[in-house]
C-alpha positions in Angstrom: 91.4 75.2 74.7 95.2 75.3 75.1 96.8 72.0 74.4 98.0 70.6 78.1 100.9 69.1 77.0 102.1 72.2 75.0 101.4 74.1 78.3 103.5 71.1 80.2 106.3 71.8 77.7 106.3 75.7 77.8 106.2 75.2 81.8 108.9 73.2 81.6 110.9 74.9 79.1 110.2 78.4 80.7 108.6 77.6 84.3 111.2 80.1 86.1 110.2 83.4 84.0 107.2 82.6 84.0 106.7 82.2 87.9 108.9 85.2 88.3 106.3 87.2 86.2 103.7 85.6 88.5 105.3 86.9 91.3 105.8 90.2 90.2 102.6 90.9 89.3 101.1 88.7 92.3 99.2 91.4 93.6 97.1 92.3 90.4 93.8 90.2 90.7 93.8 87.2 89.0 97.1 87.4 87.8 99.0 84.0 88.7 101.2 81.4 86.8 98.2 79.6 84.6 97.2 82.2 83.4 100.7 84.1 82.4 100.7 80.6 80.8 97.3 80.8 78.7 98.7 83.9 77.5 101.9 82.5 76.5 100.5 79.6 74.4 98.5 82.1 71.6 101.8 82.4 70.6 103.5 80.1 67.8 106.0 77.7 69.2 109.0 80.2 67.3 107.9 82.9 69.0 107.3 81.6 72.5 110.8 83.0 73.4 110.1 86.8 72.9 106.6 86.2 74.4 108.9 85.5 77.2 111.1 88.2 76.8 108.6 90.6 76.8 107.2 89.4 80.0 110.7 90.4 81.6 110.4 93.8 80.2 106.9 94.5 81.6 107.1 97.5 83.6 105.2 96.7 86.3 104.4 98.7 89.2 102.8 96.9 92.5 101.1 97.9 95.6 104.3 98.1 97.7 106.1 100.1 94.6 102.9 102.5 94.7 103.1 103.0 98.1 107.0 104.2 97.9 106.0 106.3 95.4 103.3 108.3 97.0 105.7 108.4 100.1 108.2 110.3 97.5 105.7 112.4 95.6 104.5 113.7 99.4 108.0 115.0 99.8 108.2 116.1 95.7 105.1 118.1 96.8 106.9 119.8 100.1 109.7 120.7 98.3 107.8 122.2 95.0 105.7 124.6 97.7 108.4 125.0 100.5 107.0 128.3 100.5 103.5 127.8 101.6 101.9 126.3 105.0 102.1 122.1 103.9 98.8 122.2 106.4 97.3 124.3 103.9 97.9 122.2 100.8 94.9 120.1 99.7 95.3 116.8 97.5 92.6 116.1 94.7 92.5 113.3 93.0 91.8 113.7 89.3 89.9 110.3 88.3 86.9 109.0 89.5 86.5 107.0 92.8 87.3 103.3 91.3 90.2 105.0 89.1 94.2 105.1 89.4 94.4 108.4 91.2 92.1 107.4 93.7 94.2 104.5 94.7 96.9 107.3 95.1 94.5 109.0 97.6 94.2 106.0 99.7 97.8 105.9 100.4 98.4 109.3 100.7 96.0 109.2 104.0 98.7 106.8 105.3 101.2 109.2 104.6 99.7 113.0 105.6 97.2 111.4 108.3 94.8 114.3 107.7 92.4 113.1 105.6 90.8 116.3 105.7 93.3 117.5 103.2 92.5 115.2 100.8 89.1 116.3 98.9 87.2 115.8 95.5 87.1 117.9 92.6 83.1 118.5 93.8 84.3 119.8 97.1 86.4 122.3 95.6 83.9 124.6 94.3 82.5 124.6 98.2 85.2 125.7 99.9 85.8 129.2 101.0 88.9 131.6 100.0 91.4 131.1 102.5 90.7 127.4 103.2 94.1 126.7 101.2 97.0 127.9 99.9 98.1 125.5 97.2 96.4 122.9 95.2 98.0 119.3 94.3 95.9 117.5 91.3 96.7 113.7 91.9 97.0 110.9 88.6 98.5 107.7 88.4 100.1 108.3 84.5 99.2 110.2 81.6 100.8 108.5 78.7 99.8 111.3 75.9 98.8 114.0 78.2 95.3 113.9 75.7 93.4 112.7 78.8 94.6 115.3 81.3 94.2 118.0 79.1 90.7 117.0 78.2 90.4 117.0 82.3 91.0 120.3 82.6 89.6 121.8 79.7 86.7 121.2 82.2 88.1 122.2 85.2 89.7 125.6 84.2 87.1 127.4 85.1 87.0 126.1 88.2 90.8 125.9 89.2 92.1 129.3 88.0 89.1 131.6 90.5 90.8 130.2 93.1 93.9 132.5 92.5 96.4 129.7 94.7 99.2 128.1 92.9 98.3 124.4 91.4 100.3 121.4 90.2 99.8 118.0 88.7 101.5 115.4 90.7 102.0 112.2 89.0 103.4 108.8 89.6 104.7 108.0 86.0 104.9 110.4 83.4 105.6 109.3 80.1 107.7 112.3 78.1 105.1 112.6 75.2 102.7 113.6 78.2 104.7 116.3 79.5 104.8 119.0 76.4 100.6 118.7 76.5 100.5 118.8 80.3 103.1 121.9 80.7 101.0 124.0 78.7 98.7 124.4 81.6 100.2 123.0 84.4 103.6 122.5 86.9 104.3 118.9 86.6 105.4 116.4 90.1 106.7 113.3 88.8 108.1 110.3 90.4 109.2 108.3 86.9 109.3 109.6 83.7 109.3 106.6 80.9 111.6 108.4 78.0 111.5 107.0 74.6 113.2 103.8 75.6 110.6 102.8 77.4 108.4 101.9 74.1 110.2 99.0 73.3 108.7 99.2 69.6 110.6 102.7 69.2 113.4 103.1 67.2 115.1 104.0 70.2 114.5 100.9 72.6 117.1 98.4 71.8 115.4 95.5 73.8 113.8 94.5 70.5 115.5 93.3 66.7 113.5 95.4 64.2 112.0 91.9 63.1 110.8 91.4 66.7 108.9 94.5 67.2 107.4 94.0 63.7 105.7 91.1 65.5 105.1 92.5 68.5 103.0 95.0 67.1 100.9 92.5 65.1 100.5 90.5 68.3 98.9 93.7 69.5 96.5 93.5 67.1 95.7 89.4 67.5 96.5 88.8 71.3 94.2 89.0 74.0 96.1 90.6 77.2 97.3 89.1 79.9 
């Protein structure tokens, strides 16, 4: 059990970032000040500082961002098949029903109000020739593009007999997915995280080469927020 006067002095010494972090992330469950806290305190009392800073460097992406998002990647979508009916474009999402892209789906309804144009994979192989004209694949990320390509190494067969152009569509793309993903697909994305984004890279300067030393060990030690 955490020490409550160690947590008294971290929430004393740190109270704003950390209720800032609670905020931000308000809307994942669970996730509130004491236990941003908790996660703080496996930390040693040097390093409770970059335990901080790393909070404010979480990328973090809520409800309301998601929600933007998909309101984007809808218009992303119209602009990459201007060409084609929009009535006639059907949205699949790639994961399964408790999963990331399905979450994607649920706003999406919000945003086409035809929920007849949102389908699953299963459906697909039902529907006759002609019923579209253009297929958008939904995710949430890909963040080595292993997962999406293992996706549609069993899918191909399925996809390509429809004969109807096909995209990925994607909130956050991380650019070690893309290379993978481009091999077999167009790519919609609303964010793509460059190498920066890995703040153990060489490239991210948010990090002393010391501090990401650690930050990798903590990987290995910490238990997540």
């Amino acid at each position: 059990m955490p020490n409550p006067s160690r947590i008294d002095t971290i929430q004393t010494a740190h109270g704003r970032h950390i209720d800032r972090a609670a905020q931000d992330f308000g809307d994942h469950e669970g996730m509130g000040t004491p236990r941003i806290t908790r996660w703080i305190t496996q930390f040693d009392d040097a390093d409770i500082p970059l335990a901080v800073r790393i909070l404010q460097e979480i990328k973090y992406y809520s409800t309301e961002n998601i929600r933007a998002m998909v309101h984007s990647l809808v218009g992303l979508t119209s602009h990459h098949f201007a060409q084609i009916d929009q009535n006639k474009i059907l949205f699949i999402p790639i994961g399964l029903p408790f999963e990331g892209s399905s979450i994607i789906a649920r706003a999406l309804r919000d945003e086409i109000r035809d929920a007849r144009r949102i389908k699953q994979m299963a459906e697909l192989e039902r529907l006759e020739p002609g019923t579209f004209d253009a297929l958008v694949f939904l995710e949430d990320f890909s963040g080595t593009g292993g997962t999406l390509k293992s996706w549609w190494d069993n899918v191909e067969s399925i996809v390509l007999p429809r004969n109807v152009p096909f995209a990925i569509a994607l909130l956050v793309l991380n650019h070690r997915a893309r290379e993978i993903v481009e091999r077999f697909a167009n790519i919609i994305c609303i964010d793509e995280l460059d190498e920066t984004f890995n703040v153990v890279s060489p490239s991210s300067r948010s990090f002393t080469i010391t501090e990401k030393q650690k930050m990798l060990f903590f990987s290995l030690t910490l238990y997540v927020i």
